[in-house]
C-alpha positions in Angstrom: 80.2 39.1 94.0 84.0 38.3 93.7 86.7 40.1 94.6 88.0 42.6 92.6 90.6 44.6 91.4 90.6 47.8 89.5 92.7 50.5 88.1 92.5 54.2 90.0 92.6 57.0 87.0 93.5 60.2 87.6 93.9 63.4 85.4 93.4 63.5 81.8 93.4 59.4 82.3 91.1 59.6 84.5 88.6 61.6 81.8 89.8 59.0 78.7 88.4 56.4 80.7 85.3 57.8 81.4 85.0 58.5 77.8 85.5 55.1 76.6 83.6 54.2 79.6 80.4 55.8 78.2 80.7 55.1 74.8 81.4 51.1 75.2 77.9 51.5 77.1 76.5 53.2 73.9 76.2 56.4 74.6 77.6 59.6 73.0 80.8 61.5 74.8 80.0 65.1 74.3 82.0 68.3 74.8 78.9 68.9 77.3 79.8 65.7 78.8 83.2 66.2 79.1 83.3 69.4 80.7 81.0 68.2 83.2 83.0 64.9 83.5 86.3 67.1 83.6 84.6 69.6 86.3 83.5 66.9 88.7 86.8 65.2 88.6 88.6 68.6 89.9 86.3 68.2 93.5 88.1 65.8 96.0 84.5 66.3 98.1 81.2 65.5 96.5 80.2 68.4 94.2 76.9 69.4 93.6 74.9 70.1 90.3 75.1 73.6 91.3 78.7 73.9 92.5 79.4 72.3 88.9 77.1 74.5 86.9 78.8 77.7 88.3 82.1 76.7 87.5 81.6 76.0 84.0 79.3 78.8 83.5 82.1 81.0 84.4 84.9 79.8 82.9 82.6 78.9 79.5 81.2 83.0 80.0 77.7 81.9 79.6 75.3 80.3 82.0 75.0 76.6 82.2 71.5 75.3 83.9 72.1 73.2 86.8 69.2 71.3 85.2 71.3 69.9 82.5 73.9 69.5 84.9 71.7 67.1 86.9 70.6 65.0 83.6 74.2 64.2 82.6 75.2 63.2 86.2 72.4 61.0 86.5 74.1 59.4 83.1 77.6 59.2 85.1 76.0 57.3 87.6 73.7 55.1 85.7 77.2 54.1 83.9 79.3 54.3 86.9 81.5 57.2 85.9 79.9 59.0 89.0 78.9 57.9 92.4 76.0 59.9 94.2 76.6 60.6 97.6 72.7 60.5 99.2 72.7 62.3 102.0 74.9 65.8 100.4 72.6 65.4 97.0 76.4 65.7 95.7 78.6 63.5 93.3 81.9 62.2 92.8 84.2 61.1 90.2 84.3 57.5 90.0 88.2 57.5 89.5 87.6 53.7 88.4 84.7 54.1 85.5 82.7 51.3 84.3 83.7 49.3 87.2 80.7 48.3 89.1 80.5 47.9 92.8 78.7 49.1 95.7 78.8 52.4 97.4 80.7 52.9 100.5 81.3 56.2 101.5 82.9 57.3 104.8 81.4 61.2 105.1 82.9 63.7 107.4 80.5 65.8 109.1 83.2 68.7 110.0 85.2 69.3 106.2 82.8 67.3 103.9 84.7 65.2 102.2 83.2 62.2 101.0 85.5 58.7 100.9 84.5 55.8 99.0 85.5 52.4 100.1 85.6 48.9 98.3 84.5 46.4 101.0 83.1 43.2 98.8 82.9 41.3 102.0 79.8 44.0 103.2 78.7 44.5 99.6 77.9 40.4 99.9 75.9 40.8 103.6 74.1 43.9 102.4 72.7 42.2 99.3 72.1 38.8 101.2 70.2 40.6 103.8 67.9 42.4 100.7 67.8 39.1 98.6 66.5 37.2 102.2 64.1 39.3 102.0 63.2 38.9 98.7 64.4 42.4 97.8 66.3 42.6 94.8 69.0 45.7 95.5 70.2 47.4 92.3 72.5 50.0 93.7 73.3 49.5 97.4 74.5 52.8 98.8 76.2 52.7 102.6 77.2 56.4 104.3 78.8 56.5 107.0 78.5 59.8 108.5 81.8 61.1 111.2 84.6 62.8 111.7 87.8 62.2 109.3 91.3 61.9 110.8 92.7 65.2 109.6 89.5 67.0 111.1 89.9 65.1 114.7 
């Protein structure tokens, strides 16, 4: 793994790249999709398939299953729109889509919010120490759980 440099979206950017994203991977951008997409990139902590099914249900004025929710976050993160953070069974915008890299999140225990970190340099040891083991990793996933500065 190389070093790497990347582009941080935000806004309606942020949502155009995650469409284009998707699509260049094959699959289909829906309005589903989208509002999903567009609801998960509102939360600056990790949201979870039901947080995300009750906003749109209310601002769409019809229920949205959280079970449908779940299907088209898995898609966000088998594409790398989303991240999943593990241990808060939440997810956040990957404000870089299509970009792949390894999970590093820095989780406060006191506010919640969730911070992911590039760090190729421990990306590199974690996937020696699996591949010494003859483990192949597909998605390593580090949390680190704390306290953040502005809840200290």
């Amino acid at each position: 793994m190389s070093e790497h440099k990347h582009h941080e979206h935000s806004g309606h950017d942020l949502v155009q790249a995650a469409e284009a994203a998707l699509t260049q991977a094959g699959e289909q951008w829906t309005g589903m999709r989208e509002s999903v997409f567009t609801e998960l990139a509102k939360h600056d902590c990790p949201a979870s398939a039901y947080d995300i099914a009750d906003n749109l249900s209310k601002s769409r004025g019809k229920r949205v299953a959280a079970n449908s929710v779940y299907r088209i976050l898995d898609l966000f993160v088998a594409n790398n729109l989303a991240m999943r953070v593990e241990s808060a069974n939440a997810y956040l915008a990957n404000t870089h889509p299509g970009c792949e890299h390894d999970c590093i999140f820095l989780v406060c225990d006191e506010c919640g919010e969730a911070t992911h970190v590039d760090h190729d340099g421990v990306s590199r040891e974690v996937r020696g120490v699996a591949k010494a083991n003859k483990f192949q990793a597909r998605r390593p996933i580090i949390e680190i759980r704390g306290i953040c500065a502005a809840c200290r």
